[in-house]
C-alpha positions as CSV (number, residue, x, y, z in Angstrom):
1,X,-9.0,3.9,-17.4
2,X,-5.5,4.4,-16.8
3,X,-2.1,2.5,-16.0
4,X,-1.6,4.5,-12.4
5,X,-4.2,6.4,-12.4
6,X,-7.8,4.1,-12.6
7,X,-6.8,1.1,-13.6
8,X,-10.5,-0.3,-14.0
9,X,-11.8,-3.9,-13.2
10,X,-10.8,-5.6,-15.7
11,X,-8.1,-7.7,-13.9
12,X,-10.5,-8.5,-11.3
13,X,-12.8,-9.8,-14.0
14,X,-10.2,-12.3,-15.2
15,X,-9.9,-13.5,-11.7
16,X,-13.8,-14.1,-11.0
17,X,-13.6,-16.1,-14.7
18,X,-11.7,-18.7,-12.7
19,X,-12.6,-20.5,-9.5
20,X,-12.9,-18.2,-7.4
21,X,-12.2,-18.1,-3.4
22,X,-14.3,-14.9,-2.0
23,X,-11.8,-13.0,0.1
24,X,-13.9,-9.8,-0.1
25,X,-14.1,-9.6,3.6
26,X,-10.7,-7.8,2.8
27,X,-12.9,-4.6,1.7
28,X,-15.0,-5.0,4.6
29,X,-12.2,-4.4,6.7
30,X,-10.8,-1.5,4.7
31,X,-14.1,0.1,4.6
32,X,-14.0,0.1,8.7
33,X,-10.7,2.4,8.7
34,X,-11.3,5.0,6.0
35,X,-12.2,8.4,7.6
36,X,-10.6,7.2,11.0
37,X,-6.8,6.5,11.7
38,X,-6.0,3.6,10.7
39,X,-6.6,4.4,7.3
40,X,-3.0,3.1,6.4
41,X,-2.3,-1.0,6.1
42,X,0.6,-2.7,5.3
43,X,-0.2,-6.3,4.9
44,X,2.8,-8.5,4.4
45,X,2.7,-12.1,3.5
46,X,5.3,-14.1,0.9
47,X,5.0,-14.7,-2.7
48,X,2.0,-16.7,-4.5
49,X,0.2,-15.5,-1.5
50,X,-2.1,-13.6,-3.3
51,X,-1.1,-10.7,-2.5
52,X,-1.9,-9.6,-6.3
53,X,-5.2,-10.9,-6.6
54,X,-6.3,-8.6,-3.2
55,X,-4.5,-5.4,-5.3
56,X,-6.6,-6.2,-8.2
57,X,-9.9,-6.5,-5.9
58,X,-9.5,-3.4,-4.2
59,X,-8.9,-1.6,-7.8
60,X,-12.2,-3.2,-9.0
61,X,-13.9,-2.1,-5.9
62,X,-12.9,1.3,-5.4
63,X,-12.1,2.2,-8.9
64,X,-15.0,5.6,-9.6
65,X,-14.1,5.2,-13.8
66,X,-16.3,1.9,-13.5
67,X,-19.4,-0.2,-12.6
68,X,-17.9,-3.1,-11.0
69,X,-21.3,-3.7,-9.2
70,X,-22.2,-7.4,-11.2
71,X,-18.5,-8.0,-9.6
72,X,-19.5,-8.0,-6.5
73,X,-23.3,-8.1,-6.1
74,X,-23.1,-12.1,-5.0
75,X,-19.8,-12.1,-3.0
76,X,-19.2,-11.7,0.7
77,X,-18.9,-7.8,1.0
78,X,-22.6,-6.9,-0.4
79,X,-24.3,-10.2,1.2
80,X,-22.6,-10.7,4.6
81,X,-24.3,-8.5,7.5
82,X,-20.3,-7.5,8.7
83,X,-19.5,-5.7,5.9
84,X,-22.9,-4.7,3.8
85,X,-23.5,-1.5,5.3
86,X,-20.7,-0.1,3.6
87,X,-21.0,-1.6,0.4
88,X,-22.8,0.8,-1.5
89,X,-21.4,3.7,0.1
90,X,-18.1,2.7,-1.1
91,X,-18.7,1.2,-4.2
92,X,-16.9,2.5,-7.6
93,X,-16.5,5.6,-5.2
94,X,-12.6,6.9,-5.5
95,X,-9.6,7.7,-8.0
96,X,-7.4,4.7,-7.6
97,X,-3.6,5.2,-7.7
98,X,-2.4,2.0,-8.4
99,X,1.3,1.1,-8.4
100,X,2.8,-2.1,-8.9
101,X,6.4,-1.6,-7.7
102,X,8.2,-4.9,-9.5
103,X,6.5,-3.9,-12.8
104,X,7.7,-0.4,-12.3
105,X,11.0,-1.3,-11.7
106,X,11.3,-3.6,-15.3
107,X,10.3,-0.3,-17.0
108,X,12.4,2.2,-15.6
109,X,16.4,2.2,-14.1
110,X,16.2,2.6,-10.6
111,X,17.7,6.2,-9.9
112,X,14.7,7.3,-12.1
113,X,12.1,5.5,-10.2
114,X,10.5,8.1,-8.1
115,X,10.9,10.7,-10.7
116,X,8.7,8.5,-13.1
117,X,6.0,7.4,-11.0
118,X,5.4,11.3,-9.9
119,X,5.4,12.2,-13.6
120,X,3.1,8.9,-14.8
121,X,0.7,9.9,-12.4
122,X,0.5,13.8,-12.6
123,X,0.4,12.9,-16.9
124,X,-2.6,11.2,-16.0
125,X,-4.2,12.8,-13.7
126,X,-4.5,16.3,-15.9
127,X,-5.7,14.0,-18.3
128,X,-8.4,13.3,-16.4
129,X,-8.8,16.3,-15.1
130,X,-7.8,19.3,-17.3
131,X,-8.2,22.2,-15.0
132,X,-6.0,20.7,-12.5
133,X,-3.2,23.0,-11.4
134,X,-0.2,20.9,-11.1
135,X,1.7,21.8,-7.4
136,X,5.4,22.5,-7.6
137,X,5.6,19.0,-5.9
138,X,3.5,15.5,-5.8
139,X,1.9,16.0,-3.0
140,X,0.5,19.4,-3.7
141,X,-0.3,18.3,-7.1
142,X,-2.4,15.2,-5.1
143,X,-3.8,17.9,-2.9
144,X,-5.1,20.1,-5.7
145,X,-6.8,17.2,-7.5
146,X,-8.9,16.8,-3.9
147,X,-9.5,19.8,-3.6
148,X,-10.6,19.9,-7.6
149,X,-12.9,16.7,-7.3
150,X,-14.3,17.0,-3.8
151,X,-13.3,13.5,-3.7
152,X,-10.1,11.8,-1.7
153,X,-8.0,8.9,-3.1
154,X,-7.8,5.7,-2.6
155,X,-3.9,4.2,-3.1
156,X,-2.7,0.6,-3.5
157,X,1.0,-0.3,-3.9
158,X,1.5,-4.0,-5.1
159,X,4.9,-5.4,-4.0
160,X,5.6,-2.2,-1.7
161,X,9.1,-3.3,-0.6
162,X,10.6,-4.7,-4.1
163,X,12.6,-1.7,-4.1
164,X,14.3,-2.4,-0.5
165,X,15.0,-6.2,-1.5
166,X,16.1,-5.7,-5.4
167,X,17.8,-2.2,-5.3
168,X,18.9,-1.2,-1.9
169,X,20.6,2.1,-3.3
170,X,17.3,3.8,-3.5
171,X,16.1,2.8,-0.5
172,X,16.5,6.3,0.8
173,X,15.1,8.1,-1.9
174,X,11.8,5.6,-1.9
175,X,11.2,6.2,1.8
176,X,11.8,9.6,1.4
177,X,9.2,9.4,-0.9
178,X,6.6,7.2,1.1
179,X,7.2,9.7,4.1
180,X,6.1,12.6,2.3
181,X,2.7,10.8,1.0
182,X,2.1,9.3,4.0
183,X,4.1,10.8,7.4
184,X,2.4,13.9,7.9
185,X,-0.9,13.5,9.0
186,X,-2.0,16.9,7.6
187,X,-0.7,15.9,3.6
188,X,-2.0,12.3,4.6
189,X,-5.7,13.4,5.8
190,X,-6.1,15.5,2.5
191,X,-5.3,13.4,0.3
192,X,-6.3,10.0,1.1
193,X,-9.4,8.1,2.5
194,X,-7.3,4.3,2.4
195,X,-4.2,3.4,1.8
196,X,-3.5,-0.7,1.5
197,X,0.7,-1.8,1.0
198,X,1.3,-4.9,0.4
199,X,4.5,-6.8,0.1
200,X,6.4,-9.7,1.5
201,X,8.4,-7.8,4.5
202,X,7.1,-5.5,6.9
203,X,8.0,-1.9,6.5
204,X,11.6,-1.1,6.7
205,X,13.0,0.0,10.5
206,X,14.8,2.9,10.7
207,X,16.6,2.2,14.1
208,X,14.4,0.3,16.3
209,X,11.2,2.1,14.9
210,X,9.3,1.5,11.5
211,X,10.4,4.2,8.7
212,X,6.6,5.2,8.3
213,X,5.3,4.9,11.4
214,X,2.1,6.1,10.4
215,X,1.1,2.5,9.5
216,X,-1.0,-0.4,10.8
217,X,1.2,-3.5,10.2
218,X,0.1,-6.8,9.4
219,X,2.5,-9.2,9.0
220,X,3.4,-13.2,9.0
221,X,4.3,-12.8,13.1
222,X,1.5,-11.1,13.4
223,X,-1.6,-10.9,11.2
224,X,-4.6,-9.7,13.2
225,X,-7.3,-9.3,11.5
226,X,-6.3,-9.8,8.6
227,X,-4.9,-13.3,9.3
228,X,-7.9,-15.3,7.5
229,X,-6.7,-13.0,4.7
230,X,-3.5,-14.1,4.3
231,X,-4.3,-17.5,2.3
232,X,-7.5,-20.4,2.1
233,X,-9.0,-21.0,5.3
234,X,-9.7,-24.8,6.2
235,X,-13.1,-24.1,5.4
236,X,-12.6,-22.6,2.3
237,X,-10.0,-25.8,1.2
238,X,-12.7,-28.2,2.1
239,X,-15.1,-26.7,0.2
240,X,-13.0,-26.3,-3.3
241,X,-11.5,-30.2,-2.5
242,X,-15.4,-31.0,-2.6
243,X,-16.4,-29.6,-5.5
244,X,-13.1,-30.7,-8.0
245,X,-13.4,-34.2,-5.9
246,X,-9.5,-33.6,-4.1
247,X,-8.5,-35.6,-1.4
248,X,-8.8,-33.2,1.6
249,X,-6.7,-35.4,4.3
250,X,-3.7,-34.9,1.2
251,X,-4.2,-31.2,0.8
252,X,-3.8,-30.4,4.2
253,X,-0.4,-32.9,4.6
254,X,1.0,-30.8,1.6
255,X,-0.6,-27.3,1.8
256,X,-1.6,-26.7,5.5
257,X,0.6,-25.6,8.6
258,X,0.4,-21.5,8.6
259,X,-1.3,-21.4,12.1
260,X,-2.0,-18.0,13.7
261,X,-3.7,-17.6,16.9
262,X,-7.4,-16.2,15.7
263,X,-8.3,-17.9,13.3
264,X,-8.7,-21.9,12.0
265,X,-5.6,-23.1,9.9
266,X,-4.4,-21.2,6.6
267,X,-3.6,-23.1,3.8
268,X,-1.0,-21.9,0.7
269,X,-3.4,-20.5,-1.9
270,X,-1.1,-20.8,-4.8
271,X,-0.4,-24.4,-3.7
272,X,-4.1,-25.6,-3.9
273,X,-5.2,-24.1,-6.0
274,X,-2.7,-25.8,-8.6
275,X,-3.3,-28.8,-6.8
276,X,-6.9,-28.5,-7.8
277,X,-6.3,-27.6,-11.6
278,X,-3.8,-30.3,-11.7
279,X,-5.1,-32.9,-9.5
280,X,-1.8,-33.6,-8.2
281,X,-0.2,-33.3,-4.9
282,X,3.4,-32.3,-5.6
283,X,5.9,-29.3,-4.3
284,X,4.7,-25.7,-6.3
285,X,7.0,-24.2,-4.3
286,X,9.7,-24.8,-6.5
287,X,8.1,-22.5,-9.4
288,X,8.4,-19.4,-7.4
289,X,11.4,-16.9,-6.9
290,X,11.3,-17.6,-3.4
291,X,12.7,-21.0,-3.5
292,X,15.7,-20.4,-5.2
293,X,16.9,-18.2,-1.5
294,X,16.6,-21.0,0.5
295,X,19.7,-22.2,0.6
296,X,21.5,-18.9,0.9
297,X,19.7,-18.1,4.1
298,X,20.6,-21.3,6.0
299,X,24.0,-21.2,5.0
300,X,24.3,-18.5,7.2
301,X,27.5,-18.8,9.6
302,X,25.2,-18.1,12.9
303,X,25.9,-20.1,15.8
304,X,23.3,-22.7,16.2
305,X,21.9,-22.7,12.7
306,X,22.9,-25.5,11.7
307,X,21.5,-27.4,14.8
308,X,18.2,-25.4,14.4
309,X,17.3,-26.3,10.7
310,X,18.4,-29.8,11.3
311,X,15.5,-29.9,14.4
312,X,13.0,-28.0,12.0
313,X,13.3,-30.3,8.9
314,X,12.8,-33.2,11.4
315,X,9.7,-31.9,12.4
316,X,10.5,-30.3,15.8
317,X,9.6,-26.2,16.8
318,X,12.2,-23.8,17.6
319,X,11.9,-20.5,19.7
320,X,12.5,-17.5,17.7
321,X,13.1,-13.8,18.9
322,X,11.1,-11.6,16.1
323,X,12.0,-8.2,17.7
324,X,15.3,-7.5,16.6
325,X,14.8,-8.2,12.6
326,X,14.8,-4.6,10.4
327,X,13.2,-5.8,7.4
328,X,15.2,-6.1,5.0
329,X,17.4,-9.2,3.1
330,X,21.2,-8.1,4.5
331,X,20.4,-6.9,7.9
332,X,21.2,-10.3,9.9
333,X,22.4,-10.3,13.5
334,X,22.0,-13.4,14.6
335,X,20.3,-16.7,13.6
336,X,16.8,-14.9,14.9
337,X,16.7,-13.0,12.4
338,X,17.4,-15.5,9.4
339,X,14.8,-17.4,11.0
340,X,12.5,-14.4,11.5
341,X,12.8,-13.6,7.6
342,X,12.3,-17.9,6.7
343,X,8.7,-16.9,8.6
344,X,7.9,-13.9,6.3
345,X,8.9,-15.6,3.2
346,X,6.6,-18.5,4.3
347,X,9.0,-20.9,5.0
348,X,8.3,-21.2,8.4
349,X,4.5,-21.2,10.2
350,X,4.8,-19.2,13.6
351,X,3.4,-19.1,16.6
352,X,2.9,-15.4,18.1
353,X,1.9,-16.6,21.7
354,X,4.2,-19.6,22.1
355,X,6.9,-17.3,20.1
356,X,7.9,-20.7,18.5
357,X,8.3,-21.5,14.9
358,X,8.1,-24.8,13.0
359,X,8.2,-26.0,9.0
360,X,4.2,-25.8,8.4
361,X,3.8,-28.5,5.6
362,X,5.0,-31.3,3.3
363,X,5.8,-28.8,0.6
364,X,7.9,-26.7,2.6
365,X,9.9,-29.8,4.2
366,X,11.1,-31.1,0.7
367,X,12.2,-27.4,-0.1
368,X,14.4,-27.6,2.8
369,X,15.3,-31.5,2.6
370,X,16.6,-30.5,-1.0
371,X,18.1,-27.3,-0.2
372,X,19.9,-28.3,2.8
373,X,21.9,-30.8,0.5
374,X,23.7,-27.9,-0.6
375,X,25.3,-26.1,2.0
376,X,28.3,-26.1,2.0
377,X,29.1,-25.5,6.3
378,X,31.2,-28.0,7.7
379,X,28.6,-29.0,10.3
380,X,25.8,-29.1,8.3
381,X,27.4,-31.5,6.1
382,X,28.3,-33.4,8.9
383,X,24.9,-33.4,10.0
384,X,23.8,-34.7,6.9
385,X,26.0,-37.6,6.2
386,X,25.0,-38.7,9.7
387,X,21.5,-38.9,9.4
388,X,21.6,-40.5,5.7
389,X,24.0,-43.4,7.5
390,X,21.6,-43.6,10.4
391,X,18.5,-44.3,7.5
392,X,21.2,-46.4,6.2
393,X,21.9,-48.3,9.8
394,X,18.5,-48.9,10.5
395,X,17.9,-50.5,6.8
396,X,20.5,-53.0,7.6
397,X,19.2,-53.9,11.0
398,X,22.5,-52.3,12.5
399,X,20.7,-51.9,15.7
400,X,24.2,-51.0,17.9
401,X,24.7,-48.4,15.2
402,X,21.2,-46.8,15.6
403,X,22.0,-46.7,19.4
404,X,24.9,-45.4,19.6
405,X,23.8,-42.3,16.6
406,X,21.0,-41.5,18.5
407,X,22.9,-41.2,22.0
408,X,25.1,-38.8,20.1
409,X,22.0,-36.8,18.8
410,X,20.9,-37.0,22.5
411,X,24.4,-35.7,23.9
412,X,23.5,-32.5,22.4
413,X,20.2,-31.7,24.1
414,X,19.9,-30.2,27.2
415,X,19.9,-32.7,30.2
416,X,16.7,-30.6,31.5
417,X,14.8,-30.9,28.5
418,X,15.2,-34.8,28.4
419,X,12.7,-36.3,30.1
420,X,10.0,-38.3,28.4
421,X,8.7,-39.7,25.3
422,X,8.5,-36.4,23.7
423,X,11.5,-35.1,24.3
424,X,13.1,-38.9,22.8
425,X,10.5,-38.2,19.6
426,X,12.1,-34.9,19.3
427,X,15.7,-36.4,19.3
428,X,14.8,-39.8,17.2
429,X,13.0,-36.8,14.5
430,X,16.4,-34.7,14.5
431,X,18.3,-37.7,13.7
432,X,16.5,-39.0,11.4
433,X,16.2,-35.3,9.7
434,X,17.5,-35.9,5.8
435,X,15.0,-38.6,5.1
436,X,12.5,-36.5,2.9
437,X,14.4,-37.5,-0.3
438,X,12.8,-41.3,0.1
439,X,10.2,-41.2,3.2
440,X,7.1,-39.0,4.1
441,X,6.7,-38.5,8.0
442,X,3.5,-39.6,9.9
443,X,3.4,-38.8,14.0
444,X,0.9,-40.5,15.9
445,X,-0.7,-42.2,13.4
446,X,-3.9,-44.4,13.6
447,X,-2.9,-47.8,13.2
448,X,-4.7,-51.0,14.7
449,X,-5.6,-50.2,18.7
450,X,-3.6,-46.6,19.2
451,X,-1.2,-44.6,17.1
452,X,1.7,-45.8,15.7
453,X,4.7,-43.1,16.8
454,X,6.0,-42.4,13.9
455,X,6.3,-43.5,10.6
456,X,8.6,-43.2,7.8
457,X,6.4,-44.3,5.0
458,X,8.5,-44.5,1.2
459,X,7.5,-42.5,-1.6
460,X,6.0,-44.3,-4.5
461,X,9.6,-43.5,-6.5
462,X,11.6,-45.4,-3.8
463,X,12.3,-49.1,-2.9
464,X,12.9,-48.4,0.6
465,X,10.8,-50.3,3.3
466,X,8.7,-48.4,5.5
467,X,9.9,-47.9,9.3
468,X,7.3,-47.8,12.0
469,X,9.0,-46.5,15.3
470,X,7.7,-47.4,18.5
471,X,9.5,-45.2,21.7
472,X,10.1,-46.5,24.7
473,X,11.1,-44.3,28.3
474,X,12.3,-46.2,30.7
475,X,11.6,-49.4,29.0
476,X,13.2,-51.8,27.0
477,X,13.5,-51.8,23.3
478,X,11.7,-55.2,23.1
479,X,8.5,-54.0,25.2
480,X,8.8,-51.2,22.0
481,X,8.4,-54.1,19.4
482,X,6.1,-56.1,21.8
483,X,3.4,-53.2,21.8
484,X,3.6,-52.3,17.9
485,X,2.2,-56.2,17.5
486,X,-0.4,-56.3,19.8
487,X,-1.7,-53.0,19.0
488,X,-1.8,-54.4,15.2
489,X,0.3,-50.9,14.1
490,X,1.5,-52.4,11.5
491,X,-2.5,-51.7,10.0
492,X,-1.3,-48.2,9.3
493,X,0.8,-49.8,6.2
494,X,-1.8,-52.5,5.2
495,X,-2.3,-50.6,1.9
496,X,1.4,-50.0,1.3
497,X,2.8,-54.2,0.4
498,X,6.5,-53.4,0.4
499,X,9.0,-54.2,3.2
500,X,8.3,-53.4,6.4
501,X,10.9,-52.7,9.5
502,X,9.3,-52.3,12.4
503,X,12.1,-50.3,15.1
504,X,11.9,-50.4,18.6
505,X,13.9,-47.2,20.7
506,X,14.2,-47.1,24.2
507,X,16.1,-44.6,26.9
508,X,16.9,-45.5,30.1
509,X,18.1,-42.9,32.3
510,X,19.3,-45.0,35.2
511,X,21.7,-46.7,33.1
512,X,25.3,-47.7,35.1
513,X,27.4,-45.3,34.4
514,X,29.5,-46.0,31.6
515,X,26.5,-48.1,30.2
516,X,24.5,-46.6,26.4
517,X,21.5,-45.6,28.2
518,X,19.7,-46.1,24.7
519,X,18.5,-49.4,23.1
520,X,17.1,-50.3,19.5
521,X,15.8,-53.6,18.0
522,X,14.8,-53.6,14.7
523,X,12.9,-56.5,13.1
524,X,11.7,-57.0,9.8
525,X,7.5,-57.8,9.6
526,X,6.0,-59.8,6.9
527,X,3.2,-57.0,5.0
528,X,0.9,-60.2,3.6
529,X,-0.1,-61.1,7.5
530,X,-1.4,-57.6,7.5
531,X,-3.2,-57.7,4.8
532,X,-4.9,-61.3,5.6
């Protein structure tokens, strides 16, 4: 076993000697494009997705230096009727070259990247082989080893684009090199029977087109197949929170939200898994690189960015154009394509058919709640101090002061977008955006007879009363407070014994001109008649 060249099984073995969540469907899927193709995958999906876990897999499976068979023999790929034709065929079947671009790049200085991996390889490989006739360049030298073996190989490259995001001054030389491996079809079909990148952004664009356009991409916009691949599966969560006795309706507040269009919803791996081992529900996010890039992304001066993030962390959807981005960290137009990255890095769950993106979970919302603290645009800040005075207003029964902040919020929406409950939701959510410090966020929850329209429930650290909102269109802020009584809503909080507001907000769009045409009352309700 080698360190490029047949790495072996032995990280997949540490894997399986934890709890394990089969994804080896993954193979399956492979298996279907070797000899055809689509032979070449990219698979992109952000950090603590996995992504090394599936590299490790593959090495085990494919790997001909070992017998990975005991691996295997009782996970998806040899028992499930999709994928066992192929099992054996496959199995333990190919040289592996295995690199893992951020390792290589904390060996070895950048300029000398390329330069190494060719050499580490071709080192190996006549070790392996000794009779190999090493070609005045890499790709003959792969050639001759096919043509040496009788047998084709089987490449994985871990972290694929660490080179574009961490050291943009190769960026040439490295897709010089992926094009010679993998842009001619006649060097490609010689040498390779799979190829599987994976990293966190697509492959780079050169102009509008990919730089290897030789490749089937699989991406966060757009996962095909691949998408129950990309983390847990609700299926797959339920079953782990049964067997370590988790709360299931709590792992899916926190960890659930990636939605793609085939497929039931994806949870963060990383996330529950920790969750699991822990048994706590908390923000993981915050222990991964990808955190600490938040706040330079939506600080940002693009028009509209501001306003954008602002509806996100308040729970709203946002349209997003995914075309123009070119995969890469400095390339930025326009606020689609800071927005387009945020969805690759997993910040933000998107919707391919509705072309609309949202923040997916709990976790992800306190990332941005915190981050957003610190930018330092003037309208953000504005935005900010706004909303915490609006929490601020409403705690002190200020109800002409809630009014009046959320006919400002409303002065900003489109007049034809207005025009019902859920367009006021939208608006009461925006200004009510910087909560997540103190409050968790409930929409239609069950409470008494019906659903309680939202509620700001307090985190166990704060001393904040809760806030049940009831909306109102075209009806009065009383009838608001009216219904949340006799549909008992304050049930929902029965359990929580602190103070209790209960906030009434109504819009009334045939105001007299001149007239607020939105109304609050806010009334404090005693918990203990609840309880009784």
């Amino acid at each position: 076993m080698g360190t490029y060249l047949n790495p072996g099984n032995r990280g997949f073995i540490e894997i399986r000697n934890r709890t394990y969540v089969d994804k080896t469907g993954l193979i399956g899927q492979i298996n279907e494009t070797i000899g055809t193709p689509e032979k070449l995958i990219c698979i992109s999906r952000p950090r603590r997705f996995g992504k090394s876990f599936a590299a490790k897999m593959l090495c085990a499976y494919y790997d001909k230096t070992c017998d990975s068979s005991e691996l295997f023999d009782d996970l998806a790929i040899a028992v499930d009727e999709r994928w066992n034709g192929g099992y054996c065929q496959h199995l333990n079947q190919y040289d592996v070259i295995y690199l893992d671009m951020t390792n290589l790049m904390g060996k070895v200085q950048a300029e000398n990247m390329i330069s190494f991996i060719e050499d580490s390889v071709t080192e190996e490989l006549v070790l392996a082989y000794p009779d190999l006739k090493v070609g005045n360049a890499f790709d003959e030298t792969l050639i001759h080893a096919v043509e040496l073996t009788g047998n084709k190989f089987v490449m994985i490259i871990d972290e694929w684009d660490a080179p574009i995001r961490e050291t943009p001054g190769i960026q040439k030389e490295y897709l010089r090199f992926l094009r010679t491996l993998f842009k001619g079809s006649g060097t490609t079909d010689k040498i390779f029977a799979a190829v599987y990148m994976t990293g966190i952004l697509p492959i780079k664009k050169d102009g509008s087109q990919s730089a290897i356009s030789d490749f089937q991409e699989y991406s966060m916009v757009f996962p095909g197949a691949y998408e129950s691949y990309v983390g847990f599966t609700d299926r797959e969560v339920k079953a782990l929170c049964e067997a370590s006795h988790c709360d299931y309706d709590k792992m899916k507040f926190w960890y659930d939200g990636y939605l793609f269009s085939g497929t039931e919803p994806i949870y963060n791996p990383n996330s529950v898994m920790k969750a699991v081992r822990n048994q706590r529900f908390r923000s993981y996010w915050t222990e991964t690189s990808a955190s600490k890039s938040l706040t330079t992304y939506i600080s940002l001066d693009y028009d509209g960015l501001s306003k954008t993030v602002a509806e996100l962390i308040g729970g709203g959807e946002v349209a997003v154009d995914t075309y123009g981005f070119a995969n890469d960290l400095v390339s930025f137009q326009n606020r689609d394509d800071v927005l387009t990255l945020l969805i690759h890095l997993g910040y933000l769950s998107y919707d391919d058919e509705a072309g609309r993106a949202r923040i997916p979970n709990e976790e992800i919302r306190l990332e941005f709640v915190k981050m957003i603290r610190r930018v330092k645009r003037d309208d953000t800040i504005r935005r900010v101090r706004e909303s915490d005075q609006l929490i601020l207003d409403t705690i002190q029964g200020k109800e002409e002061a809630v009014a009046a902040q959320i006919e400002r919020i409303h002065e900003e929406e489109s007049p034809l977008h207005y025009h019902g409950e859920q367009a006021l939701r939208s608006v009461v959510k925006r200004a009510y955006f910087s909560y997540g410090d103190e409050y968790m966020l409930f929409e239609e929850f069950p409470s008494g007879v019906g659903y309680a329209d939202i509620l700001y429930l307090p985190r166990k650290h704060s001393s904040l009363p809760a806030l049940l909102i009831e909306l109102k269109w075209n009806q009065s802020a009383e009838g608001a407070i009216a219904q949340i009584k006799e549909r008992n809503s304050p049930q929902a909080v029965k359990d929580f014994g602190g103070e209790l507001l209960l906030v009434g907000i109504s819009y009334d769009k045939d105001a007299a001109a001149g007239q607020r045409k939105h109304s609050c009352v806010i009334e404090k309700y005693d918990t203990m008649e609840t309880a009784l």
